[in-house]
C-alpha positions, 0 to 999 in steps of 0.5 A: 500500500502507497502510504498509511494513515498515520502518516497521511492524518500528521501535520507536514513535516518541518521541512516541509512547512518551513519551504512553505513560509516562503510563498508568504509575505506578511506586511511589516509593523502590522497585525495579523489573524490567523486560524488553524482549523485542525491545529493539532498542537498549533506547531504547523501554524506557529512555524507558518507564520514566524515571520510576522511582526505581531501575530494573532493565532487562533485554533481549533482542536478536540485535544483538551492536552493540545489545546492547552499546548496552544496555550502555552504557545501563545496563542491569542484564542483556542476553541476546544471542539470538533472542526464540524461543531458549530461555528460562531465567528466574525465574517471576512476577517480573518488574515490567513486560514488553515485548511487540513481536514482528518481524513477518513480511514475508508477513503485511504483504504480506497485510494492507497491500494495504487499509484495515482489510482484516478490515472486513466489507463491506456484505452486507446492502445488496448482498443486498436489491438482489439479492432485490429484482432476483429479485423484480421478474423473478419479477413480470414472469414472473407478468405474461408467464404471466397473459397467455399461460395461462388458469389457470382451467383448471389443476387445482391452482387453490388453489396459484395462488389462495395466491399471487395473494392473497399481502398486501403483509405477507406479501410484505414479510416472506418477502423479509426471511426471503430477504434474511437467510437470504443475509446469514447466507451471506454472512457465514459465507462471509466468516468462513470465509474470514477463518479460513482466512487466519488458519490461512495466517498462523499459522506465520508468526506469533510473537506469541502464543508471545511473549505465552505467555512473557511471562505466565509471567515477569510477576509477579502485578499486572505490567504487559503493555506489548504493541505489535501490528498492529490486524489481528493481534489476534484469538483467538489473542491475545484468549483469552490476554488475557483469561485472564490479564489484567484492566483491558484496553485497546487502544490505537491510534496517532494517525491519521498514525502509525497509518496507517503503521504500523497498530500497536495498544498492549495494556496489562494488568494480571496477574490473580493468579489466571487466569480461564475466565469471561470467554468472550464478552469474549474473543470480543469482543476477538478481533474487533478486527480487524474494527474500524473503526480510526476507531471507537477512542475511541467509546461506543455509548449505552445506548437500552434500559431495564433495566426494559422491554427487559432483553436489549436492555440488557444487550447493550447494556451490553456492547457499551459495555463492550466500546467502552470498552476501545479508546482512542486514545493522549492524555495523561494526567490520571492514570496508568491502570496501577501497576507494582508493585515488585520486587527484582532479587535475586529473579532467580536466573537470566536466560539467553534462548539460548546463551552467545555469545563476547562474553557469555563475554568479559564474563562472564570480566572480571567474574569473580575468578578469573583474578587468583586463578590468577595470583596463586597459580600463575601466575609465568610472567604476573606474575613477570619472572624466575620460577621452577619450582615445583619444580628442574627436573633434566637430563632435563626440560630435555633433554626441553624442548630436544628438543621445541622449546618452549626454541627461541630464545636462551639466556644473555646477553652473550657467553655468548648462544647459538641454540638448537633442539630436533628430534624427527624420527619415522623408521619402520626395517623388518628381518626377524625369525624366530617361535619356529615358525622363520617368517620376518617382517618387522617395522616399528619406529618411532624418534625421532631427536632433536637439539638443536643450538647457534649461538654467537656466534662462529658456530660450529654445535654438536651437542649430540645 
């Protein structure tokens, strides 16, 4: 099997991220956001964004442990939840966005087995030498018949006579109407079955769902960092991208990490306003995965004149345009990409799921307001010898006594003493005559209370 999924569902390696910082520029001086939606421990987004001047990271993840990592990192807020959790979080205003969603076990099993498994095999080749078998018993039919049958005695002798003068040309062309009639079959049977895998995947998938989220909280001009297998990036991500960004680019690992881990990096740019108009590029794109992996970093030559052969050429065109979006990962000259800045008081509100305990804990440390309520209301916390906020009378402190909560010693020296209150529930029944002379019985419930004492002569007193 070509990878597994462990090393499939890990962070990239720090060369790896390390290379990738270089396609960022961030502005001098300036505050940036950036959000991480599967951050992991947070190592691959504090690596990425290094090199800005004042950062403010925030990230997602359901490790209660890797969160707390995050913390300790510095990063500005952590949202201990599941990237499909609901999301609350200001609109089109985050610098840069992480994309790097778990991919599912099922979808490696399906996938890993080969090499680029959406490559599409060689029809064409497998098909002439089928319409070239059919042709060579056709002829030997026709040789066999010519011996056996006189066909100057059949009566449709112009049929016969069509096929006997049948030229080299002729022939050579209806075997090249055969052989791309079956190779039209071929490869429609082969996409059929393509999207019928695709549709098997599809509940098993997330990537676009996180795609979706991420585009509404990127402001316009951010930065899509996405991390995705090759396999996977087809219509469901294309036409996202492709809507919504523009100076696309795909790019691919290093041969020895790639093969492990078939994983593919997309980098875009936020349109500021989304498109409709860039249909084919998007049916382009969503081909990826039938991309030879080898083939990333390669630009087809433009053969075609403009002014001789101008549909050659603008196809050709295209296709260069295309070929120039897939790169493999190099360093950098210069950066291809500007994160644009953004001030974190922006962000009125970030929450991905429910608060958990530990987010309570943290947020009630932070908070002033148990020191308020101590200070203002609280003796029993603060003061060793408090006082009621108002003079307790007898009663109130027979209540206390009976119900228990003065339990314990009571006084100092000598005059110490063993306290305890009870309040024991009873149920009585008597009889009892209606005011229509019917006798009844009626049940009363009565609490017998006690407080009782233990000196330290011990001697056992009964107040009540």
């Amino acid at each position: 099997m070509y990878g597994n999924e462990f090393v499939v569902n890990q962070s990239l390696s720090q060369y790896a991220t390390k290379l990738l910082k270089m396609y960022l520029k961030f502005p001098e001086n300036q505050k940036i956001t950036a959000l991480d939606w599967n951050a992991r421990d947070g190592e691959f987004l504090n690596t990425l964004t290094k090199n800005a001047t004042e950062r403010f990271l925030y990230g997602v993840s359901d490790s209660k442990y890797n969160c707390d990592q995050m913390r300790e990192e510095g990063f500005h807020k952590v949202s201990e939840s599941h990237y499909r959790s609901e999301a609350k979080i200001t609109n089109d205003i985050f610098s840069l966005m992480v994309v790097n969603p778990q991919i599912d076990s099922r979808i490696i099993d399906e996938l890993f087995q080969t090499m680029d498994p959406y490559k599409m095999p060689n029809f064409r080749e497998e098909v002439q030498d089928m319409v070239m078998r059919q042709e060579e018993e056709k002829q030997y039919l026709k040789d066999q018949m010519k011996q056996q049958i006189d066909f100057g005695e059949l009566e449709d002798k112009q049929s016969i006579k069509a096929i006997a003068e049948e030229s080299e040309e002729e022939k050579q062309e209806r075997i090249n109407k055969q052989i791309n009639t079956e190779l039209q079959k071929r490869v429609k049977a082969w996409r059929m079955a393509i999207k019928e895998q695709q549709k098997k995947m599809q509940s098993m998938r997330f990537d676009g769902f996180l795609l979706q989220r991420a585009t509404t909280y990127l402001r316009p001009g951010g930065i899509l960092v996405m991390v995705t297998l090759k396999d996977l990036i087809d219509e469901t991500i294309s036409f996202k991208l492709v809507n919504q960004y523009e100076n696309i680019k795909i790019i691919r690992l290093e041969d020895d990490e790639f093969l492990q881990s078939r994983k593919c990096i997309i980098l875009a740019k936020k349109r500021v306003k989304p498109t409709r108009e860039e249909y084919e590029l998007a049916k382009a794109i969503a081909r990826t995965k039938e991309r030879p992996y080898d083939s990333f970093g390669k630009i087809r030559e433009i053969t075609a004149s403009l002014e001789d052969e101008p549909e050659k050429y603008n196809k050709q065109k295209f296709r260069a345009k295309v070929d120039a979006i897939y790169e493999v990962i190099e360093p950098q000259v210069e950066p291809s990409y500007v994160v644009p800045e953004s001030d974190p008081e922006d962000i009125t509100s970030f929450r991905v799921g429910p608060i958990t305990g530990s987010e309570a804990l943290i947020t009630m440390k932070k908070s002033k307001l148990i020191d308020t309520y101590r200070e203002k209301y609280s003796q029993v916390l603060s003061n060793k010898e408090p006082v009621t906020p108002t003079p307790l009378h007898k009663g109130h402190i027979m209540l206390l006594l009976t119900s228990g909560f003065l339990n314990g010693y009571i006084g100092t020296g000598p005059d110490q003493h063993l306290v305890k209150g009870s309040a024991i529930k009873d149920v009585r029944e008597f009889s009892e005559t209606d005011d229509e002379g019917n006798l009844k019985v009626v049940e009363r419930e009565y609490y017998n209370i006690g407080v009782k004492l233990l000196n330290g002569q011990g001697q056992f007193r009964k107040i009540m």
